[in-house]
N, C-alpha and C positions, 0 to 999 in steps of 0.2 A: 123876335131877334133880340130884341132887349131884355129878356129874359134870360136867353142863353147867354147872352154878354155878362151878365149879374152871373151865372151860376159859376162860369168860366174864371170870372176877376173872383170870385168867393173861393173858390176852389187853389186857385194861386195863392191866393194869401195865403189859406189853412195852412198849403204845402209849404211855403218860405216862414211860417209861424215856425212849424213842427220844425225846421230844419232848422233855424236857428237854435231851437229851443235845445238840442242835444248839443252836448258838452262837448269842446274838443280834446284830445287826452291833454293836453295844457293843463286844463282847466282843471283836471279832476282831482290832483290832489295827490296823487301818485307820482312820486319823484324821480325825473328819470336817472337813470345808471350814469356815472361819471366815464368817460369815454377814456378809452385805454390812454395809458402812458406811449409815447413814441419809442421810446427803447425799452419797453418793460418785458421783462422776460417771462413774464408769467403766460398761462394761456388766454387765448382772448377768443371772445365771441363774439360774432357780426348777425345781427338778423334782419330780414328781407322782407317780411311779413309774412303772416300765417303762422306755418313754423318751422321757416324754411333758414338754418340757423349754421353759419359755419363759425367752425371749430378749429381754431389753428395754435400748433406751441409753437411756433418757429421753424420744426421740419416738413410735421405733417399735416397737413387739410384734412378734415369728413366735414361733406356737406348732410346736412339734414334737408330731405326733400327734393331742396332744387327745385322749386314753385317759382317759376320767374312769370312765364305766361300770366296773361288775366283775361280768361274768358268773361262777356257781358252777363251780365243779371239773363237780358231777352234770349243769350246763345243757349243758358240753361232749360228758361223758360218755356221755349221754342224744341229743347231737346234739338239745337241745330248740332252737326259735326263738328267739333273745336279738335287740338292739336297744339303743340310745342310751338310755340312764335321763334323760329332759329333766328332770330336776328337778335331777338332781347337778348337771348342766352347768349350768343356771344358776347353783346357787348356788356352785359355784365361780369361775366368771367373776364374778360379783358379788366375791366374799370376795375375791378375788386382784386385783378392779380391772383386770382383764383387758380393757380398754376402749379402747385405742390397738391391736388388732389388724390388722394388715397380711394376713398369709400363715397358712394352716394346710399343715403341709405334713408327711406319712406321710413315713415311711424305707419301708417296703413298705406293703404293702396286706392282711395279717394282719389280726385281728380285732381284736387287743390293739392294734395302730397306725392301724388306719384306721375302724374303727365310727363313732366320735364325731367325724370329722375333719368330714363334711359339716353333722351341725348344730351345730357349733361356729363352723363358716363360717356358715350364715344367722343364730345368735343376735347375730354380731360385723358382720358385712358384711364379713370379711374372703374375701380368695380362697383358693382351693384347689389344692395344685400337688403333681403329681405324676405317676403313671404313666398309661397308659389304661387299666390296673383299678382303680386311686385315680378316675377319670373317672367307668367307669361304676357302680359305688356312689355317688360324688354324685349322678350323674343318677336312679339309682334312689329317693335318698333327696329327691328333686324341690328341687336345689343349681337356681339358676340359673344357666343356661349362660356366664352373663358374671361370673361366678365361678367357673370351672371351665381351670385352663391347664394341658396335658398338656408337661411339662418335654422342652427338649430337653436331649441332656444334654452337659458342659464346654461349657455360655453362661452366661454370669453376668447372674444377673438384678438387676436394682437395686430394695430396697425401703428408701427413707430413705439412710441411708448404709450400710445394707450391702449388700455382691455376695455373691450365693447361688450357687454351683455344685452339679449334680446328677452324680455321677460313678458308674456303676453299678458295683455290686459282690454281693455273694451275700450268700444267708443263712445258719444258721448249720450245718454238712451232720448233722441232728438224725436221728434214726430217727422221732420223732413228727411228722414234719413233710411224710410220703407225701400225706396228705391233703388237703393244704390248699397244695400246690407247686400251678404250671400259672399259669396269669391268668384274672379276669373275664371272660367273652366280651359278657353282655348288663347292662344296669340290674339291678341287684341289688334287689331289693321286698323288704320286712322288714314283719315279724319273720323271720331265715332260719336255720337251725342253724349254727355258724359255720367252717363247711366251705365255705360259701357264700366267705368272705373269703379270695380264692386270694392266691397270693406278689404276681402282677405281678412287676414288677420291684424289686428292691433298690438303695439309694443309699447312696452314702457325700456326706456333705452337706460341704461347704466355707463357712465364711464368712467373708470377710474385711471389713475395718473398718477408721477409722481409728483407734481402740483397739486395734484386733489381729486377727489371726487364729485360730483356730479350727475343726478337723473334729468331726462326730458320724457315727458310726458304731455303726447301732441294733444290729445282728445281728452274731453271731463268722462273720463270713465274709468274704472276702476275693478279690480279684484279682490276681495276682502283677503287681505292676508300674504297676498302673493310678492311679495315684497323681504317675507319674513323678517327680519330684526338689524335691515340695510340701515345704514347711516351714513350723510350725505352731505356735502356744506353748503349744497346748491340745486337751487332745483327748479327750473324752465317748466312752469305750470299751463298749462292748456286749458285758459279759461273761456271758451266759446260756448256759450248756451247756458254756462253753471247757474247765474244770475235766474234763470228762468225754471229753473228745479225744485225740488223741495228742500227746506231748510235743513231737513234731517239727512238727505241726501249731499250736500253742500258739507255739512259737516262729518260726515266720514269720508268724503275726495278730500278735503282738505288733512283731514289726521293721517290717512294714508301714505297721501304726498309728501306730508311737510313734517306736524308735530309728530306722527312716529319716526323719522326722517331725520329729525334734529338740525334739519338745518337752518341753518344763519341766514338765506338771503333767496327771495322766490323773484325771478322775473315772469310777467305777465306775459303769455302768446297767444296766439289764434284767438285773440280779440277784437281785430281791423276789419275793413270793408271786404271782403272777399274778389268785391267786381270793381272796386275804385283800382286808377293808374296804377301801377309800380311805382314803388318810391313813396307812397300814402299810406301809411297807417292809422288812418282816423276810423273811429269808429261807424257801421250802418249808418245811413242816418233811417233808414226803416226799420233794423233790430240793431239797433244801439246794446252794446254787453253794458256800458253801467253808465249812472248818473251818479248822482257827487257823491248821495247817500248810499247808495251800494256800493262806492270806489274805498269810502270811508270806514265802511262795516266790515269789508271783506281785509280791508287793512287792521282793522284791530280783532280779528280772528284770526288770522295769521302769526297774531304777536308769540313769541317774542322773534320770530323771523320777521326781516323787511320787506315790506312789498316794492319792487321798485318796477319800471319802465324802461325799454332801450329805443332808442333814436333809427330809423331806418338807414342799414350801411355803417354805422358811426359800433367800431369795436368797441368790446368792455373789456377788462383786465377781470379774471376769476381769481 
């Protein structure tokens, strides 16, 4: 017994060592975005974590994602049934005033981007745009068919004054991510364990305005080239995993994104807990995306764009 008692108290420690020992984004060095002006007219973006990012000029809302749920680390692990938590979605669409909704639109069709996408479309009336596995999970989750547009992709679609391009690109080439590659084939019926929510297809999202331009890009993955000779003054990078890649791979997502990109100013996403509360964007504390030295590296390879951070809920002026 007192053996077990030693291995047990050893074992706690190790775990509260390690979990101190990762950095909170505070800490890291990456400074966050100045939070919108109160009357500023410019567009603003809110993000929710992952990369679930609304987009409003004053007329019209697109929400990117719509990830409010947070399935547990064990729901995954276990392959249990998860499902859309309607009660969060409401009340964050309530709290956020999320009431001029246009478009709900997935960067792929994963569980963390696309679960919430369809009744965030019925609680708004907004549409749903995306691949034909973002399709059929609407249809499964009984989306009405005249809210449901399967994107072509480099057409610009008009919502208010902004043009939306859909321009495909990969995901991010993970080893946990065997399972849940391939596409939706039929209506997806929920509750389903979230292996159910295959890739589809992935988008690198374009938007342009008469405030500016702008790319998002959910996932670290990329198509050499496919972007052709795009210039951008901002760009919502999807750094989940990249830290764990190879150096020479790191450096063409990132030329891709940014330095072919020209732009001025990169915000960091899909770098949070995935299974922590709503409202947290701290990083794993089991796959932590960076420590100070990687926060600091990735910041001066990015030069002369800035790297910066957004606050969960708290708008940024673009």
């Amino acid at each position: 017994m007192k053996v077990f008692i030693t291995v047990v108290c050893s074992l706690v420690i190790i775990a509260t060592l390690w979990a101190v020992s990762v950095p909170k984004m505070q800490d890291l060095g990456i400074p966050y975005a100045k939070p919108a002006e109160p009357d500023s007219e410019s567009i603003q973006v809110t993000w929710f974590g992952v990369t679930t990012l609304l987009i409003d000029d004053g007329t019209t809302q697109i929400l990117i994602d719509g990830f409010f749920s947070r399935p547990s680390l064990m729901d995954l692990a276990l392959e249990r049934p998860i499902e859309p938590e309607l009660e969060t979605i409401r009340d964050v669409l309530d709290r956020f005033s999320i009431n001029r909704l246009k478009a709900v639109i997935p960067v792929h069709s994963h569980f963390d981007h696309a679960m919430d996408s369809a009744e965030v479309a019925k609680q708004t009336g907004a549409v749903l745009m995306g691949s034909e596995s973002t399709a059929l999970i609407a249809k499964g989750s009984q989306l009405a068919a005249q809210q449901i547009i399967v994107v072509d992709e480099k057409v610009p679609y008009d919502l208010g004054q902004f043009k939306i391009e859909f321009v495909e690109s990969k995901h991010a080439p993970l080893a946990t991510n065997g399972p849940i590659s391939g596409t939706v084939t039929q209506p997806l019926t929920l509750p389903a364990p979230y292996t159910a929510w295959k890739l589809g297809k992935a988008y690198t999202l374009i938007f342009t305005h008469p405030k500016g331009r702008f790319l998002i890009q959910g996932s670290a993955g990329f198509i050499p080239g496919a972007l052709d000779d795009l210039e951008v003054d901002t760009v919502f990078l999807g750094t989940g995993g990249l830290t764990g890649l190879t150096r020479d791979y790191q450096n063409q997502y990132l030329d891709e994104f940014v330095h072919k990109r020209r732009a001025r100013t990169v915000f960091t996403l899909h770098h949070d807990d995935l299974f922590g509360d709503l409202g947290s964007v701290e990083q794993s504390l089991m796959y932590p995306e960076f420590d100070r030295t990687s926060a600091f590296d990735l910041m001066q390879r990015l030069l002369p764009a800035e790297l910066k951070q957004m606050a969960f809920g708290v708008a940024v002026d673009l």
